[in-house]
MITIDO-408433 format. One record per residue: residue number from 0; residue in three letters; x, y, z of N, C-alpha, C, O in turn. Coordinates in Angstrom, 3 decimals. Example, Ala and Ser with C-alpha at 12.3 -4.5 7.8 and 13.67 -1.06 7.14 Angstrom:
<rs>
  nr rest      n.u      n.v      n.w     ca.u     ca.v     ca.w      c.u      c.v      c.w      o.u      o.v      o.w
   0  ALA   13.190   -5.690    7.800   12.300   -4.500    7.800   13.200   -3.300    7.800   14.236   -3.319    8.465
   1  SER   12.850   -2.250    7.080   13.670   -1.060    7.140   12.900    0.030    7.870   13.409    1.138    8.039
</rs>
This chain:
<rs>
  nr rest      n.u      n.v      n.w     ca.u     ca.v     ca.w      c.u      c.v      c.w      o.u      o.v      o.w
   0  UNK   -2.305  -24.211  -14.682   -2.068  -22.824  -15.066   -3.176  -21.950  -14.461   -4.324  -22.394  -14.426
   1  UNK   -2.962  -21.043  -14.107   -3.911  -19.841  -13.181   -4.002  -18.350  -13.994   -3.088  -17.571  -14.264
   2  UNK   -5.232  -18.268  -14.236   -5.543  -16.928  -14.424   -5.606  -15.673  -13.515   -5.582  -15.727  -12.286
   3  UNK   -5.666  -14.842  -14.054   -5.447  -13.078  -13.680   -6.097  -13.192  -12.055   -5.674  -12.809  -10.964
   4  UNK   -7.297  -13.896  -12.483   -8.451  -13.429  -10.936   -7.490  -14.392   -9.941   -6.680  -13.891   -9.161
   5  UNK   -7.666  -15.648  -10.059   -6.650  -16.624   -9.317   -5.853  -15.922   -9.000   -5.778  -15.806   -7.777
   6  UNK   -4.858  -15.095   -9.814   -3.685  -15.250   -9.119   -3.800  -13.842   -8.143   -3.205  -13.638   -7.085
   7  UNK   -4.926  -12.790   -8.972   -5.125  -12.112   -7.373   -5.721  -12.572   -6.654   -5.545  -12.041   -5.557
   8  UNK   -6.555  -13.512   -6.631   -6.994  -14.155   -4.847   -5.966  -14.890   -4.339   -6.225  -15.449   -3.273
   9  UNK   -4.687  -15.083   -4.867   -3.747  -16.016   -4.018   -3.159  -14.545   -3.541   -3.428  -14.279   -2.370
  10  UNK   -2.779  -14.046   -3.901   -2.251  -12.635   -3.416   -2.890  -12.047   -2.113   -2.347  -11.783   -1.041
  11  UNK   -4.290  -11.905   -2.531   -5.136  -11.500   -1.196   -4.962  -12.535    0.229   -4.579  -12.388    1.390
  12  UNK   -5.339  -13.330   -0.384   -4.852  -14.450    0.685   -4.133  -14.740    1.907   -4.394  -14.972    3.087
  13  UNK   -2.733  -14.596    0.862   -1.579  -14.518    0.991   -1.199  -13.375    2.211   -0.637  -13.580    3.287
  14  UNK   -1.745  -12.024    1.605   -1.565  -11.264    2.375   -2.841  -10.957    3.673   -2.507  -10.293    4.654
  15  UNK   -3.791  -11.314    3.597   -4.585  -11.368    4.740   -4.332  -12.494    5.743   -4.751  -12.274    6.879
  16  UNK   -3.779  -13.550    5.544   -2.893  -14.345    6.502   -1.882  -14.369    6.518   -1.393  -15.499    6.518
  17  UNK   -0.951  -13.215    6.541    0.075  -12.813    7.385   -0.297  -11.255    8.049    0.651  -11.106    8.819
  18  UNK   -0.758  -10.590    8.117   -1.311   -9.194    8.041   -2.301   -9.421    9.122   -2.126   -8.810   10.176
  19  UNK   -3.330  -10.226    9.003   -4.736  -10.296    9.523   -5.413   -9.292    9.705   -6.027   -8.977    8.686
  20  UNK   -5.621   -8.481   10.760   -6.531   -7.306   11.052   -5.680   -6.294   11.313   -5.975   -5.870   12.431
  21  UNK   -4.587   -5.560   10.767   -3.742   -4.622   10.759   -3.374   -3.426    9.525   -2.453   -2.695    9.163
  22  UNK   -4.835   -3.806    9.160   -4.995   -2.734    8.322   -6.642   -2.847    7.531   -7.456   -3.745    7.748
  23  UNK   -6.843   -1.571    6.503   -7.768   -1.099    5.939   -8.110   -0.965    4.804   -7.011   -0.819    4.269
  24  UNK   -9.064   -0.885    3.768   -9.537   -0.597    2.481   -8.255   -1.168    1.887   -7.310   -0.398    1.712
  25  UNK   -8.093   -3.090    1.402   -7.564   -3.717    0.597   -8.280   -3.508   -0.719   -9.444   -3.773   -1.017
  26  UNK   -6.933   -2.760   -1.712   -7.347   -3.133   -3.178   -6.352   -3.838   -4.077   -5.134   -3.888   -3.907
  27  UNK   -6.937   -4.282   -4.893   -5.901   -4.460   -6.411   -5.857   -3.564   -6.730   -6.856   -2.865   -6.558
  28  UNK   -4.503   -2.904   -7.502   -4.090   -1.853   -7.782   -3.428   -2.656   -9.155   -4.011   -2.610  -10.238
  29  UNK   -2.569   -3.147   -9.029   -1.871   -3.401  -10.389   -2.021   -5.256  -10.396   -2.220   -6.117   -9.539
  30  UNK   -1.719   -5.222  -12.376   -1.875   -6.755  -12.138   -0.836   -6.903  -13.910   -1.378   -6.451  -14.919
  31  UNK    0.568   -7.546  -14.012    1.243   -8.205  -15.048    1.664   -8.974  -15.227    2.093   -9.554  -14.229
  32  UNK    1.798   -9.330  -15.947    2.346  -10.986  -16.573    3.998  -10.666  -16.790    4.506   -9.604  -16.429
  33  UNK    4.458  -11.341  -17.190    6.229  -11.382  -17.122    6.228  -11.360  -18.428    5.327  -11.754  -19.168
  34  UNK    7.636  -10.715  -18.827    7.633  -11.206  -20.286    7.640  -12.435  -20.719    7.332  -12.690  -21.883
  35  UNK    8.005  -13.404  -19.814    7.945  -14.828  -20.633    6.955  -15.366  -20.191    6.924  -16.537  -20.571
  36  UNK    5.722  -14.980  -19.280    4.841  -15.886  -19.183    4.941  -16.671  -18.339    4.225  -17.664  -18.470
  37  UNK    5.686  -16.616  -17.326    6.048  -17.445  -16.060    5.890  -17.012  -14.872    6.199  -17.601  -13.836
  38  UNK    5.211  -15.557  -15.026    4.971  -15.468  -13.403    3.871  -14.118  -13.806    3.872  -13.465  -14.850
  39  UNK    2.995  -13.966  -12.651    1.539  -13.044  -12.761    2.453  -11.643  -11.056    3.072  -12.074  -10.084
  40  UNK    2.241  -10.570  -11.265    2.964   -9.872  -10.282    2.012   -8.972  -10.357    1.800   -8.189  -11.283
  41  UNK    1.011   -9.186   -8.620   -0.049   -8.270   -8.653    0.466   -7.379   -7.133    1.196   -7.730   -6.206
  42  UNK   -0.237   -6.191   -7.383   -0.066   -5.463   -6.356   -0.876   -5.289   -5.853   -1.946   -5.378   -6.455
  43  UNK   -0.865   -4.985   -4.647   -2.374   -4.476   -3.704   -2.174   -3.268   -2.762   -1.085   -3.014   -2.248
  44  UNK   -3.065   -2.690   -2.610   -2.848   -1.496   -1.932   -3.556   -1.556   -0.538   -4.655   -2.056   -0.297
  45  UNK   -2.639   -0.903    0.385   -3.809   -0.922    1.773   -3.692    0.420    2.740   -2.705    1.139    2.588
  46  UNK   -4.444    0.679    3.488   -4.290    1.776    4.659   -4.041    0.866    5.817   -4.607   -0.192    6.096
  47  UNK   -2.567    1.830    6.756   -2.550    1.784    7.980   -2.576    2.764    8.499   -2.262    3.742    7.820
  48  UNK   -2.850    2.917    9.530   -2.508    3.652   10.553   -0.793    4.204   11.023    0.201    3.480   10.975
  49  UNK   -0.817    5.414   11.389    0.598    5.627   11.526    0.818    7.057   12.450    0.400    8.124   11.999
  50  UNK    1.386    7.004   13.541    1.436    7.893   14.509    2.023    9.186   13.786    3.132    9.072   13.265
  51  UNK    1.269   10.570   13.709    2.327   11.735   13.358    3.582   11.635   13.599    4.468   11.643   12.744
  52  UNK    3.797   11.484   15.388    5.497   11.894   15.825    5.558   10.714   17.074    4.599    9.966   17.263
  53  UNK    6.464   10.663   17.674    6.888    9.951   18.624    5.786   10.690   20.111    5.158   10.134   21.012
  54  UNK    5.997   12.175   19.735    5.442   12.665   20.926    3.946   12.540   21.278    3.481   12.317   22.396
  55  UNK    3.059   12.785   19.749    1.709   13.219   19.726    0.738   12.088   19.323    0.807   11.564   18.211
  56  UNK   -0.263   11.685   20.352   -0.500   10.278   19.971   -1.905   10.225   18.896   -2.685    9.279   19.008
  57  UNK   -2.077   10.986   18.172   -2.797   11.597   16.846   -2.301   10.553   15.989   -1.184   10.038   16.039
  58  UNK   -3.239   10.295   15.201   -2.614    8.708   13.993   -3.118    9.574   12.905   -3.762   10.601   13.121
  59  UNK   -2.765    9.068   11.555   -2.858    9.954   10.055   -3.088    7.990    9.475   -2.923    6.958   10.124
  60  UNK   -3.523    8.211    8.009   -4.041    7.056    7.547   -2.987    7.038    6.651   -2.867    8.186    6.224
  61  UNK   -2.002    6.163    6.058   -1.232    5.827    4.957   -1.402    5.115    4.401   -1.660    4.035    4.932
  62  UNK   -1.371    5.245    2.639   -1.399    3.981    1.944   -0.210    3.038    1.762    0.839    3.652    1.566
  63  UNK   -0.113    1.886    1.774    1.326    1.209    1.512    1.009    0.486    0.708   -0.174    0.257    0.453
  64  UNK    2.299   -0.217   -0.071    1.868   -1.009   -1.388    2.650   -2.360   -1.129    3.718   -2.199   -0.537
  65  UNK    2.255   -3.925   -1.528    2.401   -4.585   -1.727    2.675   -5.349   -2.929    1.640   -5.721   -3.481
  66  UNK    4.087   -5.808   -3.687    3.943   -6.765   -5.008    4.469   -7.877   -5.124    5.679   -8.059   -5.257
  67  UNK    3.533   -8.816   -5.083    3.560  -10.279   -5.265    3.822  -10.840   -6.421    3.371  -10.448   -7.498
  68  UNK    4.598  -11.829   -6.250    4.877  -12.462   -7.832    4.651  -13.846   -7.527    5.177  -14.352   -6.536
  69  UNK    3.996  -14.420   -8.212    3.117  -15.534   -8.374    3.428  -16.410   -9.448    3.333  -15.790  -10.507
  70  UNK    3.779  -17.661   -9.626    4.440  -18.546  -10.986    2.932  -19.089  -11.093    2.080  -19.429  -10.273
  71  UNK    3.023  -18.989  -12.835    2.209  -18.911  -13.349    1.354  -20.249  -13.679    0.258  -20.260  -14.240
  72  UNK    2.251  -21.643  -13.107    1.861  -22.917  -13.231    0.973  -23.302  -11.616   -0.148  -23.708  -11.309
  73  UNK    2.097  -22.938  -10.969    1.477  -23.746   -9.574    0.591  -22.693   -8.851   -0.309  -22.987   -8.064
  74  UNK    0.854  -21.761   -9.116   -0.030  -20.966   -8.742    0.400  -20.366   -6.915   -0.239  -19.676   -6.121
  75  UNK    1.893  -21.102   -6.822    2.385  -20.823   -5.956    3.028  -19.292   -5.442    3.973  -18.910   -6.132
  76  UNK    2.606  -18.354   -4.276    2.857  -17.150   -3.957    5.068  -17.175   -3.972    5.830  -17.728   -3.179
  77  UNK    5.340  -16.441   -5.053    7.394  -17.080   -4.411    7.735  -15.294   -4.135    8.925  -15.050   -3.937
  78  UNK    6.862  -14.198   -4.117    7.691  -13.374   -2.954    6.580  -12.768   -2.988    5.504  -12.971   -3.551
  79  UNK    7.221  -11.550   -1.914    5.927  -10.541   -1.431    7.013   -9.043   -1.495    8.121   -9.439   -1.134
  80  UNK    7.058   -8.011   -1.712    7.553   -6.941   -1.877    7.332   -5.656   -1.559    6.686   -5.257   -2.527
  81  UNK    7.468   -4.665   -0.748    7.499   -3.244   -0.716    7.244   -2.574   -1.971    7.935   -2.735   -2.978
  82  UNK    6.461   -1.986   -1.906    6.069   -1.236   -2.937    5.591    0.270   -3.083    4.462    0.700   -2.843
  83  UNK    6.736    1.001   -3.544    6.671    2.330   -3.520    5.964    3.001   -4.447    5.895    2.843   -5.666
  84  UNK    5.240    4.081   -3.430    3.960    4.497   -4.385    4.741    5.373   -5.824    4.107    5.523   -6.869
  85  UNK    6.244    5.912   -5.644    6.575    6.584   -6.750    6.794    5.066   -7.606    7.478    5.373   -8.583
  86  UNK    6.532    3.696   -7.651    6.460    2.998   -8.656    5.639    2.411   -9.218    5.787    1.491  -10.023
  87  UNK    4.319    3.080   -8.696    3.206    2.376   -9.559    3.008    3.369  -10.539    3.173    4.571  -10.334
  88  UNK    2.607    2.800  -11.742    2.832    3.173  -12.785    1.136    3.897  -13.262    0.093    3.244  -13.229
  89  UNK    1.234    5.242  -13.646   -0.117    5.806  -14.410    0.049    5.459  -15.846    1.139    5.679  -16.375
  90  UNK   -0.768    5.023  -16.416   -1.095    5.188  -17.613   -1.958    5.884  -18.435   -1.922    5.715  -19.654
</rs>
């Protein structure tokens, strides 16, 4: 069984070896448990780079979001997800 920190370093991981050096300022942003206790679903946030227009070769910095869901025994990564900033949640 894997705790909170575990299961965000499998996340980081996860996503820095597929990603590698294609982006900037990695954070944890969100981190929940399932209702039944079977899976940890953390998010992470990152900056890329991203051209204004097709024409103007000027780059702007974007944040994009990542959410991983992680079973809560093996500690195994079972998806990776798009994550829209209108769904992270303020509290």
């Amino acid at each position: 069984m894997i705790d909170v920190k575990q299961a965000s370093k499998l996340a980081i991981e996860y996503f820095t070896t597929l990603f590698e050096n294609k982006y900037s300022n990695l954070t944890l942003e969100e981190v929940e448990v399932s209702g039944d206790g079977k899976y940890w679903y953390i998010t992470l946030g990152y900056d890329i780079d991203k051209p204004f227009s097709v024409t103007l070769p000027l780059r702007k910095t974007g944040r994009e979001y990542k959410r991983f869901k992680i079973d809560v025994e093996s500690g195994k990564v079972l998806s990776m997800q798009i994550r829209k900033p209108d769904q992270i949640q303020n509290f």
